[in-house]
C-alpha positions in Angstrom: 17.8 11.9 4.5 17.8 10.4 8.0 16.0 7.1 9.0 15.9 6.7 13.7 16.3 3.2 14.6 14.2 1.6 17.2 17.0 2.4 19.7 17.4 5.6 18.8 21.3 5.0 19.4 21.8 5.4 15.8 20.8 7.0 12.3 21.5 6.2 8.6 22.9 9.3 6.5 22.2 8.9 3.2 24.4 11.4 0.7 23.9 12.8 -3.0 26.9 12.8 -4.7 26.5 16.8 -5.2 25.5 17.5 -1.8 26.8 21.4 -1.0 27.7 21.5 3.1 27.6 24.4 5.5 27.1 25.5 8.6 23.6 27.0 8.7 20.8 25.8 6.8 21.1 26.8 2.9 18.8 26.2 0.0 20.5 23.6 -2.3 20.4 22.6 -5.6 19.8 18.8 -6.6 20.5 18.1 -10.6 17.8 16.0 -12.1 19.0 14.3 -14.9 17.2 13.8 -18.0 16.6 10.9 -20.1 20.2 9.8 -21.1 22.2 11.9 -18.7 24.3 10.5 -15.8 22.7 10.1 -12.7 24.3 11.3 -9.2 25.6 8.1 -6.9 24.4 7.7 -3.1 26.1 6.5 -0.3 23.9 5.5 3.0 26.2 5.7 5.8 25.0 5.1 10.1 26.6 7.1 12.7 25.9 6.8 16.1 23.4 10.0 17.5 26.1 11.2 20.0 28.6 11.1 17.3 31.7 9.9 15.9 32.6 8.4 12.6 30.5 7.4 9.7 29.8 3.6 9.2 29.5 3.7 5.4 27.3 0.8 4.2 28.5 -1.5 1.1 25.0 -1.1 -1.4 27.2 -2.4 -4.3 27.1 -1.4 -7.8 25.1 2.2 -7.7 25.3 4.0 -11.2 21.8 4.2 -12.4 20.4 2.5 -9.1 17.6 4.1 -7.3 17.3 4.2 -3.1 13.9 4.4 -3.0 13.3 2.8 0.8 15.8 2.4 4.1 14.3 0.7 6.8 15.9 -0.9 10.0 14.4 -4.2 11.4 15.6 -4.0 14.7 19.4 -1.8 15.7 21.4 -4.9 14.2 20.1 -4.8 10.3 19.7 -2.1 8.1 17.3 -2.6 4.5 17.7 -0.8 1.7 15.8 -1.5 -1.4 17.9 -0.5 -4.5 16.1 -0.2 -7.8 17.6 -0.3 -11.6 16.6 3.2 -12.9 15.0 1.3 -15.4 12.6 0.9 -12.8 11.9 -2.7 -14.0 13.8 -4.5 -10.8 14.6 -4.1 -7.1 16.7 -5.9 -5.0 16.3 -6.0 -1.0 19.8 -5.3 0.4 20.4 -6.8 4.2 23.0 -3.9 5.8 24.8 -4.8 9.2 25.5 -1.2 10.6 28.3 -2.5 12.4 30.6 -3.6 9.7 28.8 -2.0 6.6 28.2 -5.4 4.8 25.6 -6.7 2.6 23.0 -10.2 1.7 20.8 -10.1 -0.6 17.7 -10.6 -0.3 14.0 -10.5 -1.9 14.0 -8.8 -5.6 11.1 -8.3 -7.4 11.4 -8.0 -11.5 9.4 -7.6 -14.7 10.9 -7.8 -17.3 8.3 -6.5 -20.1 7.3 -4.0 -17.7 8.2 -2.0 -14.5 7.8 -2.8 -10.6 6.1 -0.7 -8.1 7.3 1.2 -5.3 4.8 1.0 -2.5 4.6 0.8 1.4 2.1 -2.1 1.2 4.8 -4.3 3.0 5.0 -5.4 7.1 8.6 -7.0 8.8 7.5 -9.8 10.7 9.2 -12.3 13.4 12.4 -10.5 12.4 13.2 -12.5 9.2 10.1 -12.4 7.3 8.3 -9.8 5.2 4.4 -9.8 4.3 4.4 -7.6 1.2 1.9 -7.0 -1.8 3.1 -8.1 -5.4 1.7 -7.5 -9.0 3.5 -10.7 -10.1 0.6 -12.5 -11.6 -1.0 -9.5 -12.7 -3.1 -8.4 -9.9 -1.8 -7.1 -6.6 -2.2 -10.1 -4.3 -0.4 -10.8 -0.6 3.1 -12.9 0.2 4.7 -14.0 2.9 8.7 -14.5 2.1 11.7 -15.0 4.0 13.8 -11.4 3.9 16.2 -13.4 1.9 13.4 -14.1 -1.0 12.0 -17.7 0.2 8.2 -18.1 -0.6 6.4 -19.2 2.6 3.1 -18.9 1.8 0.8 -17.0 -1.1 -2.3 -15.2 1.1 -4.4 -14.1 -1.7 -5.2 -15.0 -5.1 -7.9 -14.1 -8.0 -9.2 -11.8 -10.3 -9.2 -9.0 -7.4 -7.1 -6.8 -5.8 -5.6 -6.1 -2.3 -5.1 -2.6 -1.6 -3.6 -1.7 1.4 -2.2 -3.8 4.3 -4.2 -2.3 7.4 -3.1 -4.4 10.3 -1.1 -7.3 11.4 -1.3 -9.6 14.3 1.6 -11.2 15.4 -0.1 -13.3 18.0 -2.3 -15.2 16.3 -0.6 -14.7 12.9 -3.4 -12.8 10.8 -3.4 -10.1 8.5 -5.8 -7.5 8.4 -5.9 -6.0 4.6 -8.7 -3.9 2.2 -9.5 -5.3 -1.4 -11.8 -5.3 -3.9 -12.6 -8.6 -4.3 -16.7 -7.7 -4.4 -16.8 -5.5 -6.8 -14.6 -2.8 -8.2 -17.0 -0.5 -7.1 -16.4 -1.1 -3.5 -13.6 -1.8 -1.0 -13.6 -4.1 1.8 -11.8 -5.2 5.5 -10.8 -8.5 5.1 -8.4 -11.0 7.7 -6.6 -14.0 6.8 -4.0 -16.2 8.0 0.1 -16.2 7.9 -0.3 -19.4 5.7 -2.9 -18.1 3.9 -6.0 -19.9 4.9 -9.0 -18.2 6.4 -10.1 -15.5 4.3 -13.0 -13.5 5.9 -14.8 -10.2 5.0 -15.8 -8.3 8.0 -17.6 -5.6 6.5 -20.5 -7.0 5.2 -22.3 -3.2 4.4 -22.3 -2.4 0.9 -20.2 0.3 -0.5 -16.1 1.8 0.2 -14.7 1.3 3.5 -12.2 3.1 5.6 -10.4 1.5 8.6 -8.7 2.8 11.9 -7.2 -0.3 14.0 -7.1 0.6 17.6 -3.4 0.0 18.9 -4.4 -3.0 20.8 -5.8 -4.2 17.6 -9.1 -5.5 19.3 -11.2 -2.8 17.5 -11.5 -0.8 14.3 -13.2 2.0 13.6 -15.1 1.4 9.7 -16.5 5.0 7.5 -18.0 4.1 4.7 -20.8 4.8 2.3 -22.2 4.3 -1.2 -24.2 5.2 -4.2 -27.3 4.5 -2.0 -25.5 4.8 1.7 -24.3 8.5 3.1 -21.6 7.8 5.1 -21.3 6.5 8.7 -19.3 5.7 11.0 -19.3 2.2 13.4 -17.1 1.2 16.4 -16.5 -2.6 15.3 -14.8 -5.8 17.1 -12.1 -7.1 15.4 -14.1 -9.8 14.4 -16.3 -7.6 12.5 -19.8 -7.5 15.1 -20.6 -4.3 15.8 -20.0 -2.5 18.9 -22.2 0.9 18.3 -23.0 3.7 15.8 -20.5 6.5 16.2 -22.1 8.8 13.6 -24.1 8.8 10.5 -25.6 11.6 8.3 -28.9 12.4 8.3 -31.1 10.7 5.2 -34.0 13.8 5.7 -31.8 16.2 3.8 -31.7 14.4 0.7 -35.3 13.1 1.3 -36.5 16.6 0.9 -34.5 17.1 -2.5 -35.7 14.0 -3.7 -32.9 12.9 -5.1 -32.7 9.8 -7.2 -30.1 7.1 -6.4 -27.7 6.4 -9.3 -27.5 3.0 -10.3 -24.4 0.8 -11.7 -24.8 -1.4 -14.8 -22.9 -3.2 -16.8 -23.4 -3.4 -20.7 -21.8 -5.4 -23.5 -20.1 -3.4 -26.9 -21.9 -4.1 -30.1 -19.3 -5.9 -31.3 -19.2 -8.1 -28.4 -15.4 -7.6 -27.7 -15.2 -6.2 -24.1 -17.8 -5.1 -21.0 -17.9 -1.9 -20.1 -19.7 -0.5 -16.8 -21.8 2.7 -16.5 -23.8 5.0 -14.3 -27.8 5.4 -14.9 -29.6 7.7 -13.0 -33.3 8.2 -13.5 -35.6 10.5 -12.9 -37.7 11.0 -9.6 -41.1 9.0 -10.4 -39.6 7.4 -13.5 -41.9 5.1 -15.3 -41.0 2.3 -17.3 -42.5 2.5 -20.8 -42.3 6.6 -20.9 -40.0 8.6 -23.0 -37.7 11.0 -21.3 -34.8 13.2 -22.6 -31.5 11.7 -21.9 -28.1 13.5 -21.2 -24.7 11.3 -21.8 -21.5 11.5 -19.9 -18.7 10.4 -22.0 
């Protein structure tokens, strides 16, 4: 595996222990342990592009560790997230790819559980990280030092962020999708480095997709619902819209009459949990009259 610095003046080389060499291209072989065996040990090395030697990087202890990210935040530090194969911890390792030694840095752990691997996670100002974390049971935003400080806690509830979309240096915002509307639906929302500020900036009901321009001034938002088809809107940043791009034409369904399904909520007879569901009605349904009824389990 090879990770390009922003430089480009060198890579990291990161080796199986069982890794065959050769001088053409050959189809090899990894051994994938099963539950109880040994796993193979890594080493994550950086070499310049134009050659020379190998710069072997101290990852410490690595029987039964995982690799499962390498990043470089700037040409003078390497990260390298190294996970337990338990898969319940990972620690953030701080590489210099000069001399090969190692900080350490933010770690996430559950005990009871397991952690995720994700890419919901931005560098920022060089020493910080914005990241997502399941810590108090829903995945909600941080900001942290790289070394593991808390700085701030963006997000909190009984919601969900789901992907980190776009971040703004300048003016320190974050621009992320959740469902904190409904479960049903996803949203564009913005909020602050210290975590102040939230703001939805699609107000149209139903899922959203986003496109940040690479200015960052504009997005481009697809979305649609149970009772939306989808369309497409150039929007400011600020969520105002700029114009239409696309949207599908209504007269096809119109013609077929369909009926819009709609979402409900119910309660179990024994009153123990709330469970959500899907109706969908005839066309020209009239309250009071009996119809047949098909169930979706």
């Amino acid at each position: 595996m090879v990770r390009w610095p922003p430089t480009f003046g060198r890579t990291i080389i990161s080796t199986p222990s069982r890794l065959r060499e050769g001088l053409y291209p050959v189809t090899t072989e990894i051994r994938y342990p099963k539950a109880g065996q040994t796993n193979p040990t890594m080493r994550i090395g950086v070499a310049k592009a134009t050659g020379g030697a190998t710069r072997w990087m101290d990852i410490g202890e690595n029987r039964d560790m995982y690799y499962p990210r390498i990043f470089w935040n700037g040409p003078d530090q390497l990260l390298v997230m190294r996970m337990r194969r338990l898969q319940n911890r990972w620690d953030l390792l701080m590489c210099d790819p000069k001399s090969g030694k190692k900080r350490m840095g933010l770690m996430e752990m559950d005990q009871n559980g397991w952690v995720e691997v994700h890419d919901n996670y931005r560098f920022s100002g060089g020493d910080e990280i914005l990241w997502v974390s399941e810590r108090d049971g829903y995945h909600h935003l941080y900001r942290h030092t790289l070394k593991g400080e808390e700085l701030a806690r963006l997000t909190e509830g009984e919601w969900e962020v789901t992907r980190i979309v776009h971040v703004d240096e300048e003016k320190r915002e974050l621009f992320f999708m959740a469902n904190e509307t409904s479960v049903l639906e996803n949203h564009l929302y913005k909020v602050s480095f210290a975590g102040v500020g939230l703001e939805r900036l699609t107000p149209e009901e139903g899922s959203h997709s986003i496109q940040f321009s690479p200015s960052g001034n504009f997005f481009i938002d697809t979305f649609s619902s149970a009772s939306q088809p989808a369309k497409i809107i150039l929007k400011r940043r600020d969520g105002s819209e700029v114009r239409v791009i696309g949207e599908t034409d209504r007269s096809q369904y119109d013609v077929f009459d369909w009926s819009v399904p709609q979402f409900v909520r119910f309660t179990t007879h024994d009153g123990a949990a709330t469970l959500d569901g899907v109706v969908t009605l005839p066309v020209g349904y009239r309250k009071g009259k009996q119809y047949p009824m098909i169930v979706h389990g």
